[in-house]
C-alpha positions as CSV (number, residue, x, y, z in Angstrom):
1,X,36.6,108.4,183.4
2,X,35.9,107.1,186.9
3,X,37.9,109.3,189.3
4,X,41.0,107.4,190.2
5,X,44.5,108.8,190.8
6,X,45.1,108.7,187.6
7,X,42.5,111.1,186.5
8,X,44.2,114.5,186.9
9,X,46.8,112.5,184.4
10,X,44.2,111.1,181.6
11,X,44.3,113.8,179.0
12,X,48.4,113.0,178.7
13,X,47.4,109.3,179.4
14,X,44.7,109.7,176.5
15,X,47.1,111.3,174.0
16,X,49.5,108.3,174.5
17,X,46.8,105.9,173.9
18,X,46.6,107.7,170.3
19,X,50.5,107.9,169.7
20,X,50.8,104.1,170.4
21,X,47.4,103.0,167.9
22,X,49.4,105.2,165.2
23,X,52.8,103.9,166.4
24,X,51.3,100.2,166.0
25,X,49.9,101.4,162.0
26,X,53.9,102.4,161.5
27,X,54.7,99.2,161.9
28,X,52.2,97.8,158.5
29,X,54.9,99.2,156.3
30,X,57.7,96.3,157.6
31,X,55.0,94.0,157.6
32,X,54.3,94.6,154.0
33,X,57.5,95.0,152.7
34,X,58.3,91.3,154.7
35,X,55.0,89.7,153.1
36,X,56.1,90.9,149.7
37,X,59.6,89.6,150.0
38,X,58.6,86.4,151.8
39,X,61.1,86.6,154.4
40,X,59.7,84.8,157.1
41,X,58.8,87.6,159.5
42,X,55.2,88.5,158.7
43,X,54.0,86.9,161.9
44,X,56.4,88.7,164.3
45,X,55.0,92.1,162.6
46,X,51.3,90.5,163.0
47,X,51.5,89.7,166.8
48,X,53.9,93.0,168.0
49,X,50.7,95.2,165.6
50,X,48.2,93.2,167.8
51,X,49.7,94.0,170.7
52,X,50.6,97.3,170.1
53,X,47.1,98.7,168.7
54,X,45.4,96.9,171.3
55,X,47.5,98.2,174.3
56,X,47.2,102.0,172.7
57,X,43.5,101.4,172.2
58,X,42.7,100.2,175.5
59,X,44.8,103.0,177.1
60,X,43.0,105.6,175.0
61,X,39.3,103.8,176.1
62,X,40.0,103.7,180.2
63,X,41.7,107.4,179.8
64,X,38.3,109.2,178.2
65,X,37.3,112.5,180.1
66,X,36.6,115.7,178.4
67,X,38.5,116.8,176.1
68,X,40.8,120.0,176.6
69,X,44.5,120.8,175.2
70,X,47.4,119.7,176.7
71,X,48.7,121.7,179.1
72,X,52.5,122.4,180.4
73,X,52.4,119.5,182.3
74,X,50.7,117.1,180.1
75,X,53.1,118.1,177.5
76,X,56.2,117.0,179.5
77,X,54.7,114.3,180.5
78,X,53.8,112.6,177.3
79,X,56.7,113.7,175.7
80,X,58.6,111.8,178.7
81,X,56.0,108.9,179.0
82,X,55.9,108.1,175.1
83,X,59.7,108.2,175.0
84,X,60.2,105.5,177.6
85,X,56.7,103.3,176.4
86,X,57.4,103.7,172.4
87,X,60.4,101.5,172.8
88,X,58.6,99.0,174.4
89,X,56.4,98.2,171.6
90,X,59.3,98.9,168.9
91,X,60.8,95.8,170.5
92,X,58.5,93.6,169.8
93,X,59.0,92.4,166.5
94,X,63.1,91.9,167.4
95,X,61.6,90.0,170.1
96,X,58.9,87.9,168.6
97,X,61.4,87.1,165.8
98,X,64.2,86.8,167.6
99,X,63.7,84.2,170.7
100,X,67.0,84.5,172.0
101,X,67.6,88.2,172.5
102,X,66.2,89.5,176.2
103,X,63.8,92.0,176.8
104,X,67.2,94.2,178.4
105,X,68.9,93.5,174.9
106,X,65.6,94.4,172.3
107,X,64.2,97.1,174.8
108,X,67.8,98.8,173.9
109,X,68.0,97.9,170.0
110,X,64.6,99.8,170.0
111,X,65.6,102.6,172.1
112,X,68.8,102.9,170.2
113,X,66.4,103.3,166.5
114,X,64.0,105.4,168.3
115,X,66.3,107.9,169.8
116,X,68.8,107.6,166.9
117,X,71.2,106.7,168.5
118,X,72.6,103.3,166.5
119,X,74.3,101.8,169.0
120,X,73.3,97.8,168.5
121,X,73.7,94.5,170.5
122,X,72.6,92.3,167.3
123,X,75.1,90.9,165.3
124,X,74.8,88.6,161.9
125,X,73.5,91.9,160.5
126,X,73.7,90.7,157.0
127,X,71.9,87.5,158.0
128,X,68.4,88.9,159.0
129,X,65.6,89.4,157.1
130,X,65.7,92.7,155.0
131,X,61.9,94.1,157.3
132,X,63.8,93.7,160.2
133,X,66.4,96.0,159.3
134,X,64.3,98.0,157.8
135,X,62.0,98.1,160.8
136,X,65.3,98.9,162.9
137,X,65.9,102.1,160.6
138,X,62.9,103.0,159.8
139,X,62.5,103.8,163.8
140,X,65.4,106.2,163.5
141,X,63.6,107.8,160.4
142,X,60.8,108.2,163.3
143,X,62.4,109.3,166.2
144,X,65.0,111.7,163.5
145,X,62.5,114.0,163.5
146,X,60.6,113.2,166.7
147,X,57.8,110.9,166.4
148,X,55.9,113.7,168.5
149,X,56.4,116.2,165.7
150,X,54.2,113.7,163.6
151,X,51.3,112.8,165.7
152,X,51.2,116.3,166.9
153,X,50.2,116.9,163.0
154,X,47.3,114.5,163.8
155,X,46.0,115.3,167.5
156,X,44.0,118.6,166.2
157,X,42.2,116.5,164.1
158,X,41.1,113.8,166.8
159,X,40.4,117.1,169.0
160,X,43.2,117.4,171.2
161,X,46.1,120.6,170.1
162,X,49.3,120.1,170.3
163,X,50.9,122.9,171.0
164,X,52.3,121.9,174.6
165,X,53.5,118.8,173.3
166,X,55.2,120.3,170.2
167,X,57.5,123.0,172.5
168,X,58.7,120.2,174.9
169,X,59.5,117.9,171.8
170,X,61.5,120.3,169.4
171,X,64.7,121.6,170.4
172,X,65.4,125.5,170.5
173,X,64.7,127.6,168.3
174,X,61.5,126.4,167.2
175,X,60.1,126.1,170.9
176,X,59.9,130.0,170.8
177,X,58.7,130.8,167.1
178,X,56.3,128.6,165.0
179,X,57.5,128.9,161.4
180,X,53.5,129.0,160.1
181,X,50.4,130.1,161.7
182,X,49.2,126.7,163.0
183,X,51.6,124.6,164.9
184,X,49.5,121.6,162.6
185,X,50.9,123.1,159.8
186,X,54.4,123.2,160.8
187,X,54.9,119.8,161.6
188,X,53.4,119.1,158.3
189,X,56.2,121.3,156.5
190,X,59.0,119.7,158.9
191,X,57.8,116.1,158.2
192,X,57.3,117.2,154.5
193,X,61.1,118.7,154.1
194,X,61.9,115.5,156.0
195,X,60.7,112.9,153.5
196,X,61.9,114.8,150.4
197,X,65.3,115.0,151.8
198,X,64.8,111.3,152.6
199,X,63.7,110.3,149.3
200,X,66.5,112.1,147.6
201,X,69.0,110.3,149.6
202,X,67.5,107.0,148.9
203,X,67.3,108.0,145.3
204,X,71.1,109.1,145.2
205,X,72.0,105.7,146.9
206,X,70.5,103.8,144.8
207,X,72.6,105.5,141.5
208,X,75.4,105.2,143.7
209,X,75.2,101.6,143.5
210,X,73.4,100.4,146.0
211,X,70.1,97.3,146.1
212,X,66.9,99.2,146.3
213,X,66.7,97.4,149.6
214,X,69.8,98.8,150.4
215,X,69.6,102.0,149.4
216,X,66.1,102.5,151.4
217,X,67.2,101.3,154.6
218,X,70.5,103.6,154.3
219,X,68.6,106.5,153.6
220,X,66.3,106.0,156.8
221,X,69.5,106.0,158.5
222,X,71.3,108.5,157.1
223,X,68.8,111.0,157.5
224,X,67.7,109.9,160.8
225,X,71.2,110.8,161.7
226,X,70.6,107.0,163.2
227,X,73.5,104.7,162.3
228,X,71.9,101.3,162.0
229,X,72.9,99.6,158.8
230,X,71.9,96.0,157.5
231,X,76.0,95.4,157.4
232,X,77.9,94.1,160.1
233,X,80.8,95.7,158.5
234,X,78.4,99.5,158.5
235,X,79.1,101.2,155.5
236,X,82.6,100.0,154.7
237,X,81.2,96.5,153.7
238,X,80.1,98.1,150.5
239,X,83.7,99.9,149.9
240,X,81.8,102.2,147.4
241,X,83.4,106.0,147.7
242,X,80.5,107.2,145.3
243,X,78.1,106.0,148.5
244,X,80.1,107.5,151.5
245,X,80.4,110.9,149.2
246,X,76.1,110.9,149.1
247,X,76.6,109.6,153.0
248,X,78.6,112.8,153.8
249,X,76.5,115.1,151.5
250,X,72.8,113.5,153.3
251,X,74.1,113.5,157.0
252,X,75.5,117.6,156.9
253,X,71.7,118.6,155.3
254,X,70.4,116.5,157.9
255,X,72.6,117.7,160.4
256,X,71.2,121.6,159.5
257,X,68.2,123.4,161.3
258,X,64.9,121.7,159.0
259,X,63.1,125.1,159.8
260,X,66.0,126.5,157.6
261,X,65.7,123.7,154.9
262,X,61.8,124.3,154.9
263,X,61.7,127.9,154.5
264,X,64.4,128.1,151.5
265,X,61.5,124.9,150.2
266,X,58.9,127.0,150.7
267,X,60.4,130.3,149.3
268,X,62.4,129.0,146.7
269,X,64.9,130.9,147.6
270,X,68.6,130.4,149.1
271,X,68.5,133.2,151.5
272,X,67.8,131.4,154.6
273,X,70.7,129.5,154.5
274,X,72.5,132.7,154.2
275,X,70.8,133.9,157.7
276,X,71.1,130.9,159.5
277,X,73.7,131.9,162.2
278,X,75.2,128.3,162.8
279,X,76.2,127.1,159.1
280,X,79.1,129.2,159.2
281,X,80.4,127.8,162.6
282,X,79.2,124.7,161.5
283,X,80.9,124.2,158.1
284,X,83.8,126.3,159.8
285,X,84.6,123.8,162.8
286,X,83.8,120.6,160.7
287,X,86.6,122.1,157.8
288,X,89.0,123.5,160.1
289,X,88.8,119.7,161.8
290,X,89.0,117.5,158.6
291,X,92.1,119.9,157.3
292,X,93.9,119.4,160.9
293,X,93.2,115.4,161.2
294,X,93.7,114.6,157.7
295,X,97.5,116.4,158.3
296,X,98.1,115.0,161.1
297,X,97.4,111.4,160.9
298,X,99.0,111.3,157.6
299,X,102.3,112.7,159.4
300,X,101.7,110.0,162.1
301,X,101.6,107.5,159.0
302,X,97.9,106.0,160.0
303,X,97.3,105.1,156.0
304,X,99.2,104.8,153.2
305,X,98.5,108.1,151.4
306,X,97.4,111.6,151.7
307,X,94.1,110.9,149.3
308,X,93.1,108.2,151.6
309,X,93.7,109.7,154.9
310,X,91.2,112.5,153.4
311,X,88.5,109.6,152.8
312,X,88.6,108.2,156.2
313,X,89.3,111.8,157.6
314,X,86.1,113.0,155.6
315,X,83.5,110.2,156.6
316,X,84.5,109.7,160.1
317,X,84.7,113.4,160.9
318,X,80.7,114.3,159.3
319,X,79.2,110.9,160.4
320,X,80.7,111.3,164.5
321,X,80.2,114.7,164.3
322,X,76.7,114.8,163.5
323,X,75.7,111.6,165.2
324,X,74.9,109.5,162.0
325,X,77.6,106.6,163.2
326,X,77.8,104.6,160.3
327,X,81.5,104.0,159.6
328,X,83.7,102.7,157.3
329,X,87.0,102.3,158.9
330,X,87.6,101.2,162.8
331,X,88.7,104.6,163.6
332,X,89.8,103.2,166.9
333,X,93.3,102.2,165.8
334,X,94.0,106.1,165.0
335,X,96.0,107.9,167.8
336,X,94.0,108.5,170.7
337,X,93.6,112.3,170.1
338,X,91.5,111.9,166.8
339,X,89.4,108.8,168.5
340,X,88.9,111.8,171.0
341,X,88.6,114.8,168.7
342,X,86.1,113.7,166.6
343,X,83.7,111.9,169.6
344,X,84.4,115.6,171.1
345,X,82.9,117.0,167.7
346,X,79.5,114.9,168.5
347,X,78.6,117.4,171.6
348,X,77.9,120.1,169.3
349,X,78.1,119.9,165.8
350,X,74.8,119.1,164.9
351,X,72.2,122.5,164.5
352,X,69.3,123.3,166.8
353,X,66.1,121.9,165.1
354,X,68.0,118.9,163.5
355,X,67.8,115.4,163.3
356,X,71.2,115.1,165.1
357,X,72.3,115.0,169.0
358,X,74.4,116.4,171.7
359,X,74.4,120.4,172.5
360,X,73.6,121.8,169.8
361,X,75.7,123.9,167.8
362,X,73.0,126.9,168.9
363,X,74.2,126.7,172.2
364,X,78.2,126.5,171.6
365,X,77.6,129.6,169.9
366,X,76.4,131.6,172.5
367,X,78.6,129.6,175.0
368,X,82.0,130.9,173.4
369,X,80.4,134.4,172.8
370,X,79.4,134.5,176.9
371,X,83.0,133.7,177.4
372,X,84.2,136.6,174.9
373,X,82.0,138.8,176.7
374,X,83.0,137.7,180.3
375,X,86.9,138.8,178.9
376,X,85.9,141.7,177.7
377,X,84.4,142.6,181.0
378,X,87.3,141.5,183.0
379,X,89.4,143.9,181.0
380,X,86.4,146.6,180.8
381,X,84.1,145.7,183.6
382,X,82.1,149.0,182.4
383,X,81.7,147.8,179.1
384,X,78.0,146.9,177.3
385,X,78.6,144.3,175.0
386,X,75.3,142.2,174.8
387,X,76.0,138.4,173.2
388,X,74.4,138.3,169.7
389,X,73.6,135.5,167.3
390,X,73.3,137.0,164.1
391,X,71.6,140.4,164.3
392,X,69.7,139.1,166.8
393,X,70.7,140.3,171.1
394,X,70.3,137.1,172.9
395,X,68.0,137.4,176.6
396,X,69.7,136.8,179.7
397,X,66.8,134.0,180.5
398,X,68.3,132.4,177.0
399,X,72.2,132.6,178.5
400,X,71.2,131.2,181.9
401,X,69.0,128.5,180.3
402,X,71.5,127.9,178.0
403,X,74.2,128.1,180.8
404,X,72.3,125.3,183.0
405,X,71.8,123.3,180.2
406,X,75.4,122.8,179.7
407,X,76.2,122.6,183.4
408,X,73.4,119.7,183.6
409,X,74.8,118.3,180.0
410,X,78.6,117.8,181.7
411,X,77.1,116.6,185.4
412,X,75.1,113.8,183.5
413,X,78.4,112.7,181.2
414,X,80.5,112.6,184.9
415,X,77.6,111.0,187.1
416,X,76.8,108.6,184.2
417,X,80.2,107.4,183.5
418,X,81.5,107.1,187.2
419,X,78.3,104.5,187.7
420,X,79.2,102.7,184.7
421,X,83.1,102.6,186.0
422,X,81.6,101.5,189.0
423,X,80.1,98.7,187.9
424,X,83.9,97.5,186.3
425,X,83.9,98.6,182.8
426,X,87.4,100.4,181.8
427,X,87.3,104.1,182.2
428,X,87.7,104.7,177.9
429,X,84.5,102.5,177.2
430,X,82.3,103.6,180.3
431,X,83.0,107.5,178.9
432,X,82.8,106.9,175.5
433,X,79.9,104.7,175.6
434,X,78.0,107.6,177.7
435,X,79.0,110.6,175.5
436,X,78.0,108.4,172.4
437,X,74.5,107.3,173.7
438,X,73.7,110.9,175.4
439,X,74.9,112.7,172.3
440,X,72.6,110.0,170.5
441,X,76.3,109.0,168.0
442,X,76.3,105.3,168.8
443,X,79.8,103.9,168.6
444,X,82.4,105.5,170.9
445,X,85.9,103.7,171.8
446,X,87.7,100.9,172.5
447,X,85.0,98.2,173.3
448,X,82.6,100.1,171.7
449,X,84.5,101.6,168.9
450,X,82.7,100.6,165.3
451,X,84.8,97.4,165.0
452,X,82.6,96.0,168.2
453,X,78.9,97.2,169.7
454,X,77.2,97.0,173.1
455,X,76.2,93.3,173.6
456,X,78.9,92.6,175.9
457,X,77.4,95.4,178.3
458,X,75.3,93.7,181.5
459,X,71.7,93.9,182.0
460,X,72.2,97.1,184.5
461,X,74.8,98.7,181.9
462,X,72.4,98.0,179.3
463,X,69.5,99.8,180.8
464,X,71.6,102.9,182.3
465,X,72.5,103.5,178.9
466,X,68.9,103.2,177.5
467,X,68.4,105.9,180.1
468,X,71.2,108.0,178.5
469,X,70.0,107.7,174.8
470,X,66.6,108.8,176.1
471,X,67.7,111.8,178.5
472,X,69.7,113.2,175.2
473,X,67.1,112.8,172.9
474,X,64.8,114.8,175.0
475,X,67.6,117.2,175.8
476,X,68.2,116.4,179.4
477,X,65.5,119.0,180.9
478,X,62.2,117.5,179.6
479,X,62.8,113.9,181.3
480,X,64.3,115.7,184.5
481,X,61.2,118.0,185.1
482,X,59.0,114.5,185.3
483,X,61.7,113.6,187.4
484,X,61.3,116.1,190.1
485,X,59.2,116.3,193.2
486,X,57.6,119.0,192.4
487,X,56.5,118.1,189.2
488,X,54.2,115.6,190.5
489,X,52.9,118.1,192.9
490,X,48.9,118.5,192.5
């Protein structure tokens, strides 16, 4: 290319031309599935498909220049860049089909299915045509897994690698280790586990007695960890506990490390669930918290019996937990400490190298053991106790980066919230509505508890909170780095 000030920029630029051409192919499936069913939407599919292949092709064309791989910086950026563009085009069809929804309101709906997040400003759910609900979920079934972790699969081929853009997309522990030779090949296996799992969700739906139609744009969520449904009512319009049990079972698989589920695939074997150092804190914290809830809103008399109290207990406590959001129940007229306890639960439930948000349940691990170790020194300040997880010692680079994380995590829910409180929403729904976006959980409380959503937010609330569901999909670091000074530095 032409130099320009662009230039030192166009192999990142380049690569994002591809991602959108193959983000604008994604969308033929809705488009087919809405010409088969004659629902009236094929043209909004045909003009955002247009739009979108075109823009990604004529960014690719003015973005040439020899070809090399992407580097540390190229990788943040396009990680950063496709994250705030993809959305963009994902709107399009919600736009084109529905007139009277802003750009503020479908550039959210679209960041909210791309980040898999779930939180929604549409309502009359039941209303729209089933491709653009399916289009809605089936950009959580994207962005689950990282839309990144696909094309990366494809960049070799058009000659650009992917490694770069692979460590700044996948969360820990798979920026360190690849789990095959060629990082190709594992985002093959991942997207391969993916679909299987995704498949046998739909599949288990479907005998659970959901529509086909149903049951396929449920599974998208549910593995997705998203939240969308084609209900206004969520999940609990189909009052079906057969459903909410293959819920529950779907969003815990989904919620575990995919490197684990793909190497007990690929060695037939159940051994690496046995290694996996979170399951046991995981299943541990999510037990220990059903037990406790379930006891102790059926002493404060929130439902009629014990057996129910479990099935609301159950659902709400795996789908906030792990940041699928669908829901059943308004679990905003429980007592304030379980609305509380269980949004708590969606900062770190989900694994590292999962579909789901927040912290991570890596990092909480080796947060509380830092703090054992930190006692033990106080008491024995002579003591060598390095902080393991599993057999493993953990590096003092991994504690501090771990430690800054968190420290950055808890500045963004305080700076993020006060702004919103500024701007005259009540403190509960300004907090809630930032843990929920940046843990990517979608409802929170009170005005937008699961009973309500985000369309009474302004067009400045709307997009700060955009902003949050992108900054925790990407983990808070990869979008700050673009953000910094330095960064830009040549």
């Amino acid at each position: 290319m032409p130099y320009s000030p662009l230039r030192p920029y166009a192999p990142a630029l380049n690569a994002l031309g591809m991602i959108v051409m193959i983000f604008g192919l994604l969308m033929l499936f809705p488009l087919a599935v809405s010409a088969w069913l004659d629902d009236g939407a094929a043209l909004a599919y045909d003009q955002a498909i247009l739009v979108t292949f075109v823009s990604g092709l004529l960014l690719w064309s003015f973005t040439r220049s020899p070809r090399r791989d992407l580097r540390v910086h190229d990788g943040f950026l396009l990680v950063a860049a496709a994250w705030v563009v993809l959305p963009v085009f994902g709107a399009l069809p919600l736009l084109a089909y529905l007139p009277e929804l802003s750009f503020t309101e479908a550039y959210f709906e679209a960041t909210s299915g791309l980040t898999a997040t779930g939180g929604t400003v549409l309502t009359g759910l039941d209303a729209l045509p089933t491709s653009i609900n399916l289009w809605r979920t089936f950009m959580h079934w994207i962005g689950g897994m990282g839309v990144l972790v696909l094309v990366v699969a494809i960049l070799p081929l058009l000659g650009i690698g992917g490694r770069q853009l692979f460590k700044a997309e996948v969360p820990t522990p798979m920026k360190e280790t690849s789990l095959t030779p060629r990082i190709t090949e594992t985002a093959k296996g991942l997207w391969l586990t993916y679909s299987l799992l995704t498949l046998g969700c739909g599949f288990s739906l479907w005998l659970a007695g959901l529509s086909p139609w149903d049951a396929v744009i449920h599974a998208f969520s549910i593995t997705g960890l998203g939240g969308f449904s084609n209900k206004d009512e969520s999940l609990g319009y189909f009052h079906n506990f057969n459903v909410e049990m293959v819920a529950i079972v779907f969003a815990l698989a989904s919620a575990l490390n995919f490197a684990t589920h793909y190497m007990a695939l690929s060695r037939r074997s159940l051994k690496p669930y046995l290694y996996d150092p979170e399951i046991p804190f995981f299943f541990g914290v999510l037990a220990f918290s059903i037990a406790m809830l379930t006891l102790y809103l059926y002493n404060y008399g929130a439902h009629t019996d014990l057996a129910t109290t479990l099935r609301y207990v159950a659902f709400h406590v795996v789908s906030i937990s792990t940041s699928l959001g669908l829901a059943t129940y308004d679990y905003t007229q429980w007592p304030m400490f379980a609305q509380l306890w269980i949004l708590f639960l969606g900062s770190f439930i989900a694994c590292s190298g999962s579909a789901g948000g927040g912290i991570k349940m890596m990092r909480a691990i080796i947060l509380y053991k830092q703090v054992l170790r930190e006692i033990v020194r106080s008491l024995h300040p002579n003591a060598v106790r390095p902080v393991r997880l599993g057999r493993q010692p953990v590096s003092e680079s991994v504690l501090h980066a771990v430690l800054g994380f968190s420290f950055m995590y808890m500045v963004s829910i305080v700076t993020l919230t006060l702004i919103l409180s500024a701007t005259g929403l009540e403190l509960i729904t300004a907090f809630s509505a930032v843990v929920a976006c940046l843990n990517n959980t979608g409802p929170g409380l009170d005005a937008v508890g699961p009973a309500f959503n985000y369309q009474s937010m302004t067009a400045f609330q709307t997009w700060l909170l955009s902003f949050t569901m992108i900054l925790g999909r990407l983990e808070i670091f990869t979008l700050l780095v673009v953000m910094t000074p330095t960064f830009w530095r040549r």
